[in-house]
N, C-alpha and C positions, 0 to 999 in steps of 0.2 A: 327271720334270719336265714330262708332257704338260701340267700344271694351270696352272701359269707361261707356257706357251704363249698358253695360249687367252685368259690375263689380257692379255696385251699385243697380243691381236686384236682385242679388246672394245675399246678406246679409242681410234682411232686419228684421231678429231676429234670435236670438242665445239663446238655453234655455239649461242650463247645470245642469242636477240630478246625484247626489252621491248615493253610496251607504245605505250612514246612511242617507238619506233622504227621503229615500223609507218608514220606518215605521210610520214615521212622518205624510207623506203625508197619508197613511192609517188610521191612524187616524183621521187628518182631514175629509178623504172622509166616514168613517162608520160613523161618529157621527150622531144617529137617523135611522139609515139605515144598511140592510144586503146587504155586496157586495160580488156579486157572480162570477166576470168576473174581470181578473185585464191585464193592457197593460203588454206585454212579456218583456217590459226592465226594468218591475218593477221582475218579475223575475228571470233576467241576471243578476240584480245586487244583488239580493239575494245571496249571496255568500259564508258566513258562520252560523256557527246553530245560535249565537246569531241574528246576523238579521232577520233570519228565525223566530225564539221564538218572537222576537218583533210585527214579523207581523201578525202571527198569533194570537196573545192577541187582536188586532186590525181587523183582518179580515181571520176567523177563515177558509175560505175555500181557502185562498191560499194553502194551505195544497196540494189540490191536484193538483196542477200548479207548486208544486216544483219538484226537481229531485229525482231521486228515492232514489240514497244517501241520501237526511234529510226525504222521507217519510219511512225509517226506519229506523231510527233514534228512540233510546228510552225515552229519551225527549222531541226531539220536536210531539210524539203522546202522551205523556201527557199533553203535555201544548196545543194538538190541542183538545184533549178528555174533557179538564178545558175548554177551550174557546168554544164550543160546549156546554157543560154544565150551563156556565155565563150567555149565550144568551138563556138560555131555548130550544135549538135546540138538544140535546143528542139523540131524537129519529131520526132523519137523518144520525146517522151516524153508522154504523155498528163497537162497538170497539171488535171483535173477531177475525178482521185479521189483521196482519201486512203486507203489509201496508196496514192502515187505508182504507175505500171505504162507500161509501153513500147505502144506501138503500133504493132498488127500494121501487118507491110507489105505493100501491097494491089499484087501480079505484076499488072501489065497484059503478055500475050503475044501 
């Protein structure tokens, strides 16, 4: 019966994320907080602009973890350049290029 064993080792949770469930859960995770790192299947599932737009209102630097098709895209850099702005962060981000990119920060020591 070792084969029975190892069946009931193999399953012992099952966690299943959609794609509209991705902006959701960013929500959840910014509230009080900048998130600056996000898991790669929250990206894969990122799929079309509207998700994109959502997530970004939510966690404005997904922006540059998406694919290069929605970072230029002329909506979703306004609504990353609005979400930038909301958070009081607009000076992180360089809006003169398309696409979009952060700027470096110049140490004075």
């Amino acid at each position: 019966m070792k084969n029975k064993e190892q069946v009931y080792d193999l399953g012992k949770e099952v966690k299943i994320l959609y794609c509209n469930g991705v902006p959701y859960i960013l929500k959840v995770m910014s509230k009080n907080c900048w998130l600056q790192h996000f898991p790669k299947i929250f990206i894969d599932l990122i799929n079309n602009k509207e998700l994109a737009i959502q997530s970004i209102k939510y966690a404005p630097n997904i922006y540059f973890s998406l694919d290069l098709k929605f970072r230029k895209d002329r909506r979703i850099i306004r609504e990353t350049i609005s979400a930038f702005k909301n958070n009081n962060r607009i000076q992180e981000l360089n809006t003169n290029t398309i696409p979009l990119t952060k700027r470096k920060e110049s140490r004075h020591e």
